[in-house]
C-alpha positions as CSV (number, residue, x, y, z in Angstrom):
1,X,195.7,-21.3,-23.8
2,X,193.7,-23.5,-21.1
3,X,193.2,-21.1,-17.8
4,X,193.9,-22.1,-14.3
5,X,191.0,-24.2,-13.1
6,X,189.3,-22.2,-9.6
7,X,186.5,-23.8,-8.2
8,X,184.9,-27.3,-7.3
9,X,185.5,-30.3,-9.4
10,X,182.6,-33.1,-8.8
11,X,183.7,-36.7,-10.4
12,X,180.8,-39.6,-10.3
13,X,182.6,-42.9,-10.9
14,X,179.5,-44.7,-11.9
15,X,180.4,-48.5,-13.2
16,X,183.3,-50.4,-14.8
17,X,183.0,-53.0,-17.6
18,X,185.5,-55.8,-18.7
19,X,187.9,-55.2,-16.3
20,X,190.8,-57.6,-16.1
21,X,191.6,-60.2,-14.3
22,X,194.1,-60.1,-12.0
23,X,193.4,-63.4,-10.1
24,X,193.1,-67.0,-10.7
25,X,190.7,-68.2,-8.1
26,X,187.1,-66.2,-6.8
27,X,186.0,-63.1,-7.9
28,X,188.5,-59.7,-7.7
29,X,187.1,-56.7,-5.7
30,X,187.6,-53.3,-7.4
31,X,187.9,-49.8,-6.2
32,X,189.0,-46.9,-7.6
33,X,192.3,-44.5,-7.1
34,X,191.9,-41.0,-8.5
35,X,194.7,-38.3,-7.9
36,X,194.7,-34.4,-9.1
37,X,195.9,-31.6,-8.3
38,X,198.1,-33.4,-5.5
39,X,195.1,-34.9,-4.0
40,X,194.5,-38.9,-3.9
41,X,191.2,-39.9,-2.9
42,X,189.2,-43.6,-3.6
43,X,185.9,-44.8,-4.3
44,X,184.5,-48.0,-1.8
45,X,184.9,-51.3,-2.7
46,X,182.8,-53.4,-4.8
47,X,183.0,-56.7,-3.1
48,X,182.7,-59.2,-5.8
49,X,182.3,-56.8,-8.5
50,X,185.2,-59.0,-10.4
51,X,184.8,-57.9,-13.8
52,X,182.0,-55.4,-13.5
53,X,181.9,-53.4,-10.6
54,X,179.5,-50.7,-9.9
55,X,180.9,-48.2,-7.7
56,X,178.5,-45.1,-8.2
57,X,180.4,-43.0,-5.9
58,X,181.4,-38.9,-6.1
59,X,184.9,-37.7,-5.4
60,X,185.2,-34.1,-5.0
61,X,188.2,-32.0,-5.5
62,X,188.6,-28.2,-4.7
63,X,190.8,-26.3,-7.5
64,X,192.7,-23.1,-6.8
65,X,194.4,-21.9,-9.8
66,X,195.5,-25.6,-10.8
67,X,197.7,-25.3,-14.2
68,X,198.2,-29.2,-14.2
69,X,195.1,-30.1,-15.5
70,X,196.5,-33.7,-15.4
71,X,194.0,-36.3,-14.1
72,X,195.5,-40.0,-13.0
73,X,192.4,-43.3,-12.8
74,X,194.2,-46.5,-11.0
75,X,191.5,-49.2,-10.3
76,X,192.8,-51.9,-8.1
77,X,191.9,-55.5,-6.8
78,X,191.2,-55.4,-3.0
79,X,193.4,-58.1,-1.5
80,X,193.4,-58.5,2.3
81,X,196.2,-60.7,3.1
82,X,199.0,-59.2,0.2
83,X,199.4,-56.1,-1.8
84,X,196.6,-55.1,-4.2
85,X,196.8,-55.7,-7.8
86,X,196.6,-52.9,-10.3
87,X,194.1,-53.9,-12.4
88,X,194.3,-50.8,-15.3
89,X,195.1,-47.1,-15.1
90,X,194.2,-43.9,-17.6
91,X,196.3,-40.4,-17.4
92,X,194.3,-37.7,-19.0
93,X,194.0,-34.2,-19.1
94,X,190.7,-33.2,-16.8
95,X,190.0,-31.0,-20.2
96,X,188.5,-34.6,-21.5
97,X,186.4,-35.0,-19.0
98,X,185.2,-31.4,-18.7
99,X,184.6,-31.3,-22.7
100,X,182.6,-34.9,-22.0
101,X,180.7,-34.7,-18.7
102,X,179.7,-38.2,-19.3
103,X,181.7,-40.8,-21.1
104,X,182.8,-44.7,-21.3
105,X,186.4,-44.0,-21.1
106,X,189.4,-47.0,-21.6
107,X,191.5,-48.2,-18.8
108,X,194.8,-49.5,-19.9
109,X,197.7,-52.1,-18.4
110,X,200.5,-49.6,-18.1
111,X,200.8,-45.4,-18.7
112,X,201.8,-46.1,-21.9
113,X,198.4,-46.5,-22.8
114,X,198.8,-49.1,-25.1
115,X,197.3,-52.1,-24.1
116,X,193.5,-51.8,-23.4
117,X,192.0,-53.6,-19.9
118,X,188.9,-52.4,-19.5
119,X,186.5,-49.5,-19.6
120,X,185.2,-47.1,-16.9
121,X,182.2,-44.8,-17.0
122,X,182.9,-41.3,-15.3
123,X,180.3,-37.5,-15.0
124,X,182.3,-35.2,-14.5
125,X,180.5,-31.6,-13.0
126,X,182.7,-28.4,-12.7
127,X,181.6,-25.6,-11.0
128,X,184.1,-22.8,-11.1
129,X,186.1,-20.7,-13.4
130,X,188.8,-21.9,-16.2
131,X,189.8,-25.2,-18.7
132,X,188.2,-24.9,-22.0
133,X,187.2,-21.4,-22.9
134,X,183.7,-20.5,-24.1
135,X,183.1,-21.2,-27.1
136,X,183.1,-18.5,-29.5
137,X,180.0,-17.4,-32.3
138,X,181.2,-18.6,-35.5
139,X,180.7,-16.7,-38.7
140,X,182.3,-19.4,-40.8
141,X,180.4,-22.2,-40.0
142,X,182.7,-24.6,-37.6
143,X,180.7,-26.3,-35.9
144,X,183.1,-28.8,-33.5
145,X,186.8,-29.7,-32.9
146,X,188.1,-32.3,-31.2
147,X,190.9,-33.3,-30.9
148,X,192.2,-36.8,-29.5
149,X,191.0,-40.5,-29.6
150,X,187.4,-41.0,-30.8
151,X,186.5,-41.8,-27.1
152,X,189.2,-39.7,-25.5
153,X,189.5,-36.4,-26.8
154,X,189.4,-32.3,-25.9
155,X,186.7,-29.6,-27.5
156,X,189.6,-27.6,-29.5
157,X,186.6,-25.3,-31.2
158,X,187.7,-22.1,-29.6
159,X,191.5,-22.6,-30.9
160,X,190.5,-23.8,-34.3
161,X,188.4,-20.4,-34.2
162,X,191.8,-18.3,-33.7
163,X,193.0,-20.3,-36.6
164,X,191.0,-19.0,-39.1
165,X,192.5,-16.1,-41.2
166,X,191.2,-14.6,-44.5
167,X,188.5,-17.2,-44.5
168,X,190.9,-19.8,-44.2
169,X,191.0,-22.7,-41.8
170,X,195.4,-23.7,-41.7
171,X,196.7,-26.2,-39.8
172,X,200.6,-26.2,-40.4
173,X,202.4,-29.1,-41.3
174,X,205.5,-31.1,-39.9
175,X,203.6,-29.8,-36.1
176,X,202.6,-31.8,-33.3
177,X,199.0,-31.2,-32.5
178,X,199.9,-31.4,-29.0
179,X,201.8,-28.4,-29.6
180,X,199.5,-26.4,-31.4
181,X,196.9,-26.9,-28.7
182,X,198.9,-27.1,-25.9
183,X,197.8,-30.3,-24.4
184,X,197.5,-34.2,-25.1
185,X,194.3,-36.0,-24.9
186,X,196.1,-39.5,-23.7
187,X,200.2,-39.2,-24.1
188,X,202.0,-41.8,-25.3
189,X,199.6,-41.8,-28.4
190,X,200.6,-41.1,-31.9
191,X,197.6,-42.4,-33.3
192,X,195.3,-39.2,-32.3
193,X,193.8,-36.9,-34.8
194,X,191.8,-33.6,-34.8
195,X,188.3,-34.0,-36.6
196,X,186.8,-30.4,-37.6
197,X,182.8,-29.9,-38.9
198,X,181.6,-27.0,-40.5
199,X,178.8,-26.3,-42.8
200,X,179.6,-25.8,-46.4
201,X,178.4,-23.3,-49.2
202,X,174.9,-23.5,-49.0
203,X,174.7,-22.8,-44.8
204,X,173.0,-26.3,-44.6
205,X,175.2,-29.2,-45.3
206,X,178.2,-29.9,-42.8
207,X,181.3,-31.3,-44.2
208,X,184.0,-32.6,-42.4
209,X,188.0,-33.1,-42.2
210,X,190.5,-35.0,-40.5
211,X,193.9,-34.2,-39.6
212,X,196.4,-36.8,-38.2
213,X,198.4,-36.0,-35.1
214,X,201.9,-36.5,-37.4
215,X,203.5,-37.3,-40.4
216,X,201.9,-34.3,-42.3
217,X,204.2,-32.6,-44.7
218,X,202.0,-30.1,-46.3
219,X,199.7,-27.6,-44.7
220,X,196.2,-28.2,-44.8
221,X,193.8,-25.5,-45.9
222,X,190.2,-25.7,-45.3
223,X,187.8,-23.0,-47.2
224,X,185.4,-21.1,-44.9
225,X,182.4,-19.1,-45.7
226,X,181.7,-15.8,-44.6
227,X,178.2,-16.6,-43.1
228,X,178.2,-12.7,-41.3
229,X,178.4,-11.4,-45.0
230,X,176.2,-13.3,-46.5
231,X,173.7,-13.5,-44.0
232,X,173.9,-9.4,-44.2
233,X,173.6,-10.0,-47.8
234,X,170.6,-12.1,-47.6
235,X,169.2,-9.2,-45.0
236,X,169.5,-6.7,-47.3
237,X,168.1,-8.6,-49.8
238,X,164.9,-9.5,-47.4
239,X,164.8,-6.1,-46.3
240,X,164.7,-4.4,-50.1
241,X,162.1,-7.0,-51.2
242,X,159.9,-6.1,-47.9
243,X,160.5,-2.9,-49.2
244,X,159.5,-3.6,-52.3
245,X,156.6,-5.4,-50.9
246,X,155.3,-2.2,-48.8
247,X,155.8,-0.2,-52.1
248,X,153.4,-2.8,-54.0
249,X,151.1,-2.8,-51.3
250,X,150.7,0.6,-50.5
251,X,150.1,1.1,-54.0
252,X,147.1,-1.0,-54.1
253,X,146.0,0.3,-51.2
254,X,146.2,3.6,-52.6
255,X,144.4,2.0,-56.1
256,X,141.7,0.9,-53.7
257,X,141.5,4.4,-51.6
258,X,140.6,5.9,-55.4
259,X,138.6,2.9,-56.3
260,X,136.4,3.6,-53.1
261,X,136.4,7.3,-53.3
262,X,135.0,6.8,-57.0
263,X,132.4,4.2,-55.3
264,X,131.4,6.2,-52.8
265,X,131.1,9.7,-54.7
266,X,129.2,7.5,-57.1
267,X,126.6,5.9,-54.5
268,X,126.4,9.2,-53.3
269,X,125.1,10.5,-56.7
270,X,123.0,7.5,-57.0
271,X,121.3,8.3,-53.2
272,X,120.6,11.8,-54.4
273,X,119.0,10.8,-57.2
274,X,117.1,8.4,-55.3
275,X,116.0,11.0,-52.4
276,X,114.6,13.7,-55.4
277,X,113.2,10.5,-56.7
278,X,111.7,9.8,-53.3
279,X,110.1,12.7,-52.3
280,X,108.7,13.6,-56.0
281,X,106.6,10.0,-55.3
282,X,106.4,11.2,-51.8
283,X,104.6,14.2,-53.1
284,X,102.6,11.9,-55.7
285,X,101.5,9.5,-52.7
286,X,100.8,12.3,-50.0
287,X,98.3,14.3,-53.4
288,X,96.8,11.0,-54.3
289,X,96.2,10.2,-50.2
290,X,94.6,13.9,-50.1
291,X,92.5,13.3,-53.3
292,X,91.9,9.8,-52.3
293,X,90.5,11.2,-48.4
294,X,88.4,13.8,-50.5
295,X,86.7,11.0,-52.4
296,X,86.0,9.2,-49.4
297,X,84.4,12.1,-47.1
298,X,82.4,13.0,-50.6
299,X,81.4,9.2,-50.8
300,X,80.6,8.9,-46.6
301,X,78.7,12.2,-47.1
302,X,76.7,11.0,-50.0
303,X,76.2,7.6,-47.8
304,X,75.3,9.7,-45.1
305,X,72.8,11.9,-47.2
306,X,71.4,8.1,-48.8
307,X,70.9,6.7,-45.1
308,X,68.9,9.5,-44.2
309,X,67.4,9.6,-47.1
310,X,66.4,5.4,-46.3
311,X,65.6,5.9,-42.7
312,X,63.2,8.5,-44.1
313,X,61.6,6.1,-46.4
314,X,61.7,3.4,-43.9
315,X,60.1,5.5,-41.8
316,X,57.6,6.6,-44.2
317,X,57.1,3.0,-45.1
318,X,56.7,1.8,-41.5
319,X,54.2,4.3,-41.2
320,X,52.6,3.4,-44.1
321,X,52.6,-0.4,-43.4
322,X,51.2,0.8,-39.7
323,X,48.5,2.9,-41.8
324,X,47.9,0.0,-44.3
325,X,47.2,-2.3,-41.6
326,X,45.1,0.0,-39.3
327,X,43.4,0.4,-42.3
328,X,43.1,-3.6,-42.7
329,X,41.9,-3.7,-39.6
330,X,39.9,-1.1,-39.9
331,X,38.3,-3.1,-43.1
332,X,38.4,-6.5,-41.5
333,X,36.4,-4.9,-38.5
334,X,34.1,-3.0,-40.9
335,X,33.0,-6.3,-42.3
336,X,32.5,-8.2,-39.1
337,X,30.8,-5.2,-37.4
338,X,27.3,-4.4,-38.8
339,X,27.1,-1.3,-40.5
340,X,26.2,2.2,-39.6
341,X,21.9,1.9,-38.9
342,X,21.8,-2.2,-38.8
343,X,20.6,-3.6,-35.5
344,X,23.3,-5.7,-33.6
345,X,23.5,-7.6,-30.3
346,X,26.1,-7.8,-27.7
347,X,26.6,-11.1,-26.2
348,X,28.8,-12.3,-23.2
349,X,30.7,-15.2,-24.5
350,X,31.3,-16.5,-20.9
351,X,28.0,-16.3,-19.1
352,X,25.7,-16.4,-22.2
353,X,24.0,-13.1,-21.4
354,X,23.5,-9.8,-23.8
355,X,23.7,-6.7,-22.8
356,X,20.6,-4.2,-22.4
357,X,19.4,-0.9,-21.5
358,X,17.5,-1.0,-18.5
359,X,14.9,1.8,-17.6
360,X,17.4,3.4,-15.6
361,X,19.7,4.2,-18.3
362,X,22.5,1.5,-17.2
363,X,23.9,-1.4,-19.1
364,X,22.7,-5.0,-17.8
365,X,22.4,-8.4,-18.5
366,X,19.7,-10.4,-17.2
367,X,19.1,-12.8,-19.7
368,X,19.9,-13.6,-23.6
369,X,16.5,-12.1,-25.2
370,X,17.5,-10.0,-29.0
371,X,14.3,-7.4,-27.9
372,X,13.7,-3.7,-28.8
373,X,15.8,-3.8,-25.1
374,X,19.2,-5.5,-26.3
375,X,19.4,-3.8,-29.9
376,X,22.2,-1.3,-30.4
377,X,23.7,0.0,-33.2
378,X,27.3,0.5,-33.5
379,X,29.4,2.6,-35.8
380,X,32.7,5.0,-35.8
381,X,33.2,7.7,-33.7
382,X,35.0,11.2,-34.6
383,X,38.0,10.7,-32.9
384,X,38.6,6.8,-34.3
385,X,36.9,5.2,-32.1
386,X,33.7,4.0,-31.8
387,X,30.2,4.5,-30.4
388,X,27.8,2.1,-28.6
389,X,23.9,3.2,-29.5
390,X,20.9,1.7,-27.3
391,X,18.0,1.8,-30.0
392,X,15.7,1.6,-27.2
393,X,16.5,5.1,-25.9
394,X,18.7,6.4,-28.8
395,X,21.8,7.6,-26.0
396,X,25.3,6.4,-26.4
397,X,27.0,4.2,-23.7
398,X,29.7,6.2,-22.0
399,X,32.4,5.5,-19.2
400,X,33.0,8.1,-16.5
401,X,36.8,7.9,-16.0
402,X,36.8,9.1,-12.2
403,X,34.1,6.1,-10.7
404,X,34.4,3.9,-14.3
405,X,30.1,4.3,-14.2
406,X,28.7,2.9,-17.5
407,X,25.5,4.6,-18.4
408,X,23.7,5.5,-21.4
409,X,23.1,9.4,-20.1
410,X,22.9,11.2,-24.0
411,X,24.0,11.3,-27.5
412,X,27.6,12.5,-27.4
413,X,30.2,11.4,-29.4
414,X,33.1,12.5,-27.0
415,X,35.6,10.5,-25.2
416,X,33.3,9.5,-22.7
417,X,31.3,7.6,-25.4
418,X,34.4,6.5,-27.2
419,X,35.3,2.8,-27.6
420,X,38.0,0.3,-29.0
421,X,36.9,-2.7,-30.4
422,X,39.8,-5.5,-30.3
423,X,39.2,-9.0,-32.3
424,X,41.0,-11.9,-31.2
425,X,40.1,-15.4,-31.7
426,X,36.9,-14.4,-33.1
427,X,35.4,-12.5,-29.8
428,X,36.0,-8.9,-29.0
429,X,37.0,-6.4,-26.5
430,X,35.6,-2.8,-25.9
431,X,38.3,-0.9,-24.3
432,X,36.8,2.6,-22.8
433,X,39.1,5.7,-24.4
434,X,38.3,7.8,-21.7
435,X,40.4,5.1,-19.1
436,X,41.6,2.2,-21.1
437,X,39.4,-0.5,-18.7
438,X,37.6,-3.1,-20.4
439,X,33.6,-3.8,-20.8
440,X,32.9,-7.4,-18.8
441,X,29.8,-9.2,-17.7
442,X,30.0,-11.0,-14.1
443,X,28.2,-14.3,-13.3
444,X,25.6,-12.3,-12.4
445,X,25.0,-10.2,-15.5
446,X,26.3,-6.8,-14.2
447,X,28.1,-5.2,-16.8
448,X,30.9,-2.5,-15.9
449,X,34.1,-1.3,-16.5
450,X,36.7,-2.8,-13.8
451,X,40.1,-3.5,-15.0
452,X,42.0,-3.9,-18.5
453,X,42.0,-7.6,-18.3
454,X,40.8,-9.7,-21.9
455,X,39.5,-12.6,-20.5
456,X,36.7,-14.4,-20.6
457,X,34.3,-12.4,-19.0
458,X,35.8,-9.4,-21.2
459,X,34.9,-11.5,-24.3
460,X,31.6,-11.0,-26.8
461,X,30.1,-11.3,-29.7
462,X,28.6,-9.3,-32.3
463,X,25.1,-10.7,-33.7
464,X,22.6,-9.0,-36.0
């Protein structure tokens, strides 16, 4: 049942732990012995290690097709002057230590494995073909088997897997174990069992049972559950309600396909309606806008026609106002100036000197006598102005507007002889129409016609 072991066998003997004691006096030095496969090799010497040595050393053991898979520990006192002493040994099968790659194993007195002396810890590392089988996927739930001492034993889980018939786990009675499985964990030993797990009923809980190594007189049946079945059960089972639950869901998803189909036909409707809806007050807004513009260009051209119509009037009234106060002006000068056939007087307010008509027919003024010589009249002209009259000779004072001569040469009333009288400050100024110089009286009582200036020598007065 166990193949031929090919390959490299790596054993670590690590430590040792209440060894015996084979000596009365010092401390004992250990080593190891360890033969297989007709090979002996030892581990080094723990001087002093007495009762618990630490060797921590790897023997290494190349397997070609070995069938005697048994495995002999001898640990020994180191004596230098007589024989060693045996301190304990352990046969096994090497299938122990290759189902527990690390384990406290017992040493014991003698091969009969009877007496225990001791304890050893060994790794074991195989790297090759052979010993236990693979272990098998279970359908029925085992879960281990060994078989042996609880801390010397074989993984049996691939035979107790051959076992199993009909769902049924038998182990026949009145039948060595040792036979069944074809090896012994530690012979000599009637006290070893085999010790099965495996998961009950409900796939979760893990029962066990123990068989003794002898004395059994009935056969022992252990129930098994198909797991394969009912796991393909439970698959079908998932698998109908998935199905189920795709069936559910596509019918709501269909129930919501309609449901937004219905919406959407409906908002659809509803943003018809609104566009017609839209555009009519589109159409209401864009008449009212067009009626609303009309108004407004009928009021700007009514505003229009009413600005024109109060520019005109302020235009009229300007001119009015113009007219009202030339006429004021007119009337305020018609009161100060002595009327049309009273005799007035034309004095410089500067030099104190009044203008006459000389015998030469030019204005002059040589003194401030009111004579026959000095009176003029004055009164309005026919073109607005007005005219200056000597009474002495009856001729009108004119300006020539090429050499600005004053003289008093005839009775016209053209521009020549046409004057503006300006009142300011209570003085006037006689502007000539004919070239818009002033009438002045120097120092020395020449009157003429010079500039435009109104300043003091421009300046008179009117007396009657």
């Amino acid at each position: 049942m166990f193949a031929p072991l090919t390959g490299k066998l790596s054993i670590t003997l690590k430590r040792a732990k209440d060894l015996r004691k084979t000596q009365m006096l010092g401390k004992q030095d250990p080593y190891v012995e360890v033969k297989f496969a007709g090979q002996k090799k030892k581990t080094k010497t723990h001087t002093d290690g007495d009762r618990f040595p630490v060797w921590d050393s790897t023997i290494e053991f190349k397997c070609q097709s070995v069938k005697d898979f048994t495995i002999k520990f001898s640990v020994w006192n180191k004596n230098l002057a007589t024989l060693d002493d045996s301190i304990g040994v352990l046969q096994i099968p090497v299938l122990v230590l290759l189902s527990n790659p690390s384990v406290w194993l017992p040493l014991y007195r003698h091969e009969d494995h009877r007496t225990e002396c001791g304890k050893i810890l060994i790794e074991t590392k195989f790297e090759g073909s052979g010993g236990v089988p693979e272990q098998q996927h279970s359908n029925f739930g085992l879960i281990s088997a060994r078989y042996g001492l609880e801390n010397v034993n074989v993984n049996v889980l691939p035979f107790v897997q051959s076992l199993v018939k009909d769902l049924k786990l038998v182990i026949p009675p009145n039948v060595d174990l040792s036979d069944i499985f074809k090896t012994d964990p530690l012979s000599g030993r009637t006290d070893k069992s085999l010790f099965i797990t495996y998961l009950t009923g409900d796939g979760k809980t893990s029962c066990g049972v123990h068989v003794a190594e002898t004395g059994r007189e009935r056969e022992i049946v252990v129930q098994l559950v198909d797991f394969a079945a009912r796991q393909q059960e439970q698959e079908a089972a998932m698998k109908a309600a998935e199905m189920q639950r795709l069936e559910d869901q596509a019918a709501e998803v269909k129930a919501l396909q309609e449901q937004a189909q219905a919406e959407a036909k409906k908002e659809a409707e509803l943003r018809k309606s609104s566009e017609a809806s839209l555009e009519a007050v589109k159409q209401m807004a864009m008449a009212q806008e067009a009626r609303l513009k009309a108004e407004i260009q009928h009021l700007h051209n009514m505003l229009c026609e009413e600005a024109k119509t109060v520019k005109a009037l302020k235009d009229r009234n300007q001119l009015l106002m113009s007219q009202i106060q030339s006429l004021k002006a007119e009337n305020k000068l018609a009161k100060v100036i002595p009327p049309k056939g009273q005799v007035c007087y034309l004095d410089s307010v500067e030099h104190k000197r009044t203008m006459q008509n000389n015998s030469s027919n030019k204005p002059e003024a040589p003194n401030d006598n009111h004579d026959a010589w000095e009176a003029h009249e004055i009164f309005p002209s026919n073109d607005g102005g007005y005219i200056i009259k000597s009474l002495k000779t009856g001729n009108h004072l004119s300006c020539n507007p090429g050499n600005h001569e004053l003289r008093y040469e005839n009775q016209n009333q053209g521009l020549w002889e046409s004057w503006d009288i300006e009142r300011k400050s209570g003085v006037y100024y006689f502007v000539s129409r004919s070239c818009g110089r002033t009438l002045q009286c120097t120092p020395q009582g020449q009157v003429r016609c010079e500039n435009n200036n109104r300043g003091p020598w421009e300046a008179w007065t009117i007396s009657s």
